[in-house]
Every structure is written in structure tokens, then in C-alpha cells.
C-alpha positions as CSV (number, residue, x, y, z in Angstrom):
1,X,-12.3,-10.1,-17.2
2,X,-10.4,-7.9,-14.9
3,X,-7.4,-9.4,-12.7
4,X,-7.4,-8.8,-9.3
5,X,-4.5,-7.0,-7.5
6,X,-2.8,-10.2,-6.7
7,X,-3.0,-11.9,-10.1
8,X,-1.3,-8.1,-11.4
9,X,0.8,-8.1,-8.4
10,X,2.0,-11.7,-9.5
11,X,2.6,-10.9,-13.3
12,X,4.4,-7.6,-12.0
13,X,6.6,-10.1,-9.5
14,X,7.0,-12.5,-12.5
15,X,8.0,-10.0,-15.0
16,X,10.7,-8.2,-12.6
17,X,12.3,-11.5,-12.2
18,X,11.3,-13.2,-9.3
19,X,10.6,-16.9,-9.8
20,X,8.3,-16.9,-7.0
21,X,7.0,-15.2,-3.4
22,X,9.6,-16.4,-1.6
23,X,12.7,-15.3,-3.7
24,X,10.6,-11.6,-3.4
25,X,10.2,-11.4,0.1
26,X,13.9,-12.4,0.8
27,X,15.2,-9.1,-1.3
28,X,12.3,-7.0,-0.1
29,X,12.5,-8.4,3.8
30,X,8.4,-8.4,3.5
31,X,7.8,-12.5,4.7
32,X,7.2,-14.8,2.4
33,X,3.4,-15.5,4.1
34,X,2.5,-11.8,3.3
35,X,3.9,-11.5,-0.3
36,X,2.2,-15.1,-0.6
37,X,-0.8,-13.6,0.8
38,X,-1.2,-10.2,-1.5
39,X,-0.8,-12.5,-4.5
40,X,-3.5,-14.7,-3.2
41,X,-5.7,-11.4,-2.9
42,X,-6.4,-12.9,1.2
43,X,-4.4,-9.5,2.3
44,X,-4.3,-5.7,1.3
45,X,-1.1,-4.8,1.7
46,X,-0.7,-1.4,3.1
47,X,1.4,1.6,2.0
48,X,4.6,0.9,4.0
49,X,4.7,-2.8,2.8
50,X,3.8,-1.3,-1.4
51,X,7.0,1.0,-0.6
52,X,9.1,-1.4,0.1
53,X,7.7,-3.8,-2.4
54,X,7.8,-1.4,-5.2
55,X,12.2,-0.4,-4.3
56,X,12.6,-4.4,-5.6
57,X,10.2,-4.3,-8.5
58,X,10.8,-3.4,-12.2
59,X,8.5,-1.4,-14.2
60,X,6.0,-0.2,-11.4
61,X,6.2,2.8,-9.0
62,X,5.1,2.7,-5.9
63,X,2.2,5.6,-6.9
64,X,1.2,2.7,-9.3
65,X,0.9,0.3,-6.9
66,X,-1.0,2.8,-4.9
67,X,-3.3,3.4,-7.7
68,X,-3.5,-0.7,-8.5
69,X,-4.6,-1.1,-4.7
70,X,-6.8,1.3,-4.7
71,X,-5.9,4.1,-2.2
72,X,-5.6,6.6,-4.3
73,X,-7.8,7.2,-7.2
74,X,-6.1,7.0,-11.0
75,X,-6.7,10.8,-11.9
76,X,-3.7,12.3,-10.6
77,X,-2.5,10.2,-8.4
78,X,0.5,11.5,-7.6
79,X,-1.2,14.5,-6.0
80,X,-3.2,12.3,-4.1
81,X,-0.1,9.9,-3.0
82,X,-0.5,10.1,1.2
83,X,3.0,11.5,2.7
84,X,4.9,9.3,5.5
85,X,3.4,11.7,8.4
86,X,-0.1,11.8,6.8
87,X,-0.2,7.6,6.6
88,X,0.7,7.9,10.0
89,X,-1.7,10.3,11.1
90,X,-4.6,8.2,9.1
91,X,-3.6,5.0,10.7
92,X,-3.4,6.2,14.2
93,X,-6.9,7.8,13.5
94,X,-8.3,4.8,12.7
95,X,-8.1,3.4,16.3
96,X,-9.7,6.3,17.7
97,X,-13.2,6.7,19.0
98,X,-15.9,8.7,17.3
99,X,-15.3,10.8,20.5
100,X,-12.1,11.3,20.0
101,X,-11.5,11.9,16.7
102,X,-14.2,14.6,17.8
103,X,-11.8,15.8,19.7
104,X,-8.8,16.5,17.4
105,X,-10.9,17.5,14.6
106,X,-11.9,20.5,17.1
107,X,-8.4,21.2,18.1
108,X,-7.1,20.9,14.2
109,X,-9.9,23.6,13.5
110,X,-8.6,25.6,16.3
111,X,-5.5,25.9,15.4
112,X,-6.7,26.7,11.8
């Protein structure tokens, strides 16, 4: 059977050293509740949080973790790897209205 993120995310904690959650989340500064809850597989964490996870881990890149979490698909990944500004631009998209996501997608073809 498969693991789950969290169960891989554990063995990949486990394996770099870290006793447990809490002993991760005070070297990464990610809390204790969120590093408890991405093992538990009750959270996604999101690309920020797998950077600054993947700085304090051992054997895993953060386009791994990427690729384990499932935002980017396994067949070159790193070409797929969102930049900073493009993560940025996607998560301030996703609060926008149909209308007004409209709207930019317009102007972005405008300006192309």
C-alpha cells in the first residue's frame, strides 16, 4: 500500500534526525500544530511552508517535496517548480471572482 504524504513526510522527518514534530518545527520556525498536522495528513502544507521545511531536512529537495505533495507532476518537475512571484500570483488568484479573474486574463492578453 501506498503511504500518504504525512506517513513519507514523517519517515523523511525521522530519517533527518528529528525525534519528533516538535523538535522540527523549533529549527524550521513552522509550529509544532502544523508540522503535527502535515504528518497526520489533516493539512496540505503549501509551498512556502515545504521551503522552509525542506532548508532543515536531509535527503529531500524542496522540488521533491513538491512532487510528494502533489503540485507539480513527477515528469520534470523542476521545470514545472512554481517561482516565488508565480506562487504569489496563483494564490492571490484564487480569491478572485470568476469576474475578475476575467478581467486580468483580458488585460494579461492585452499586453501580450
Amino acid at each position: 500500500m501506498k503511504n500518504t504524504f504525512g506517513e513519507s513526510f514523517k519517515q523523511i522527518r525521522i530519517s533527518s534526525g528529528y525525534k519528533s514534530a516538535r523538535q522540527l518545527a523549533i529549527k524550521s520556525g513552522i509550529s509544532n500544530a502544523t508540522v503535527t498536522r502535515i504528518e497526520n495528513n489533516t493539512q496540505k502544507p503549501d509551498p512556502q511552508t515545504l521551503k522552509t521545511l525542506s532548508q532543515h531536512l536531509l535527503n529531500v529537495s524542496y522540488d521533491e517535496l513538491m512532487v510528494l505533495t502533489g503540485y507539480v507532476n513527477s515528469n520534470n518537475s523542476a521545470d514545472k517548480v512554481l517561482s516565488e512571484t508565480e506562487q504569489e500570483l496563483l494564490l492571490k488568484a484564487r480569491k478572485l471572482s470568476d469576474e475578475q479573474l476575467n478581467l486580468i486574463i483580458k488585460l494579461m492578453d492585452e499586453i501580450n
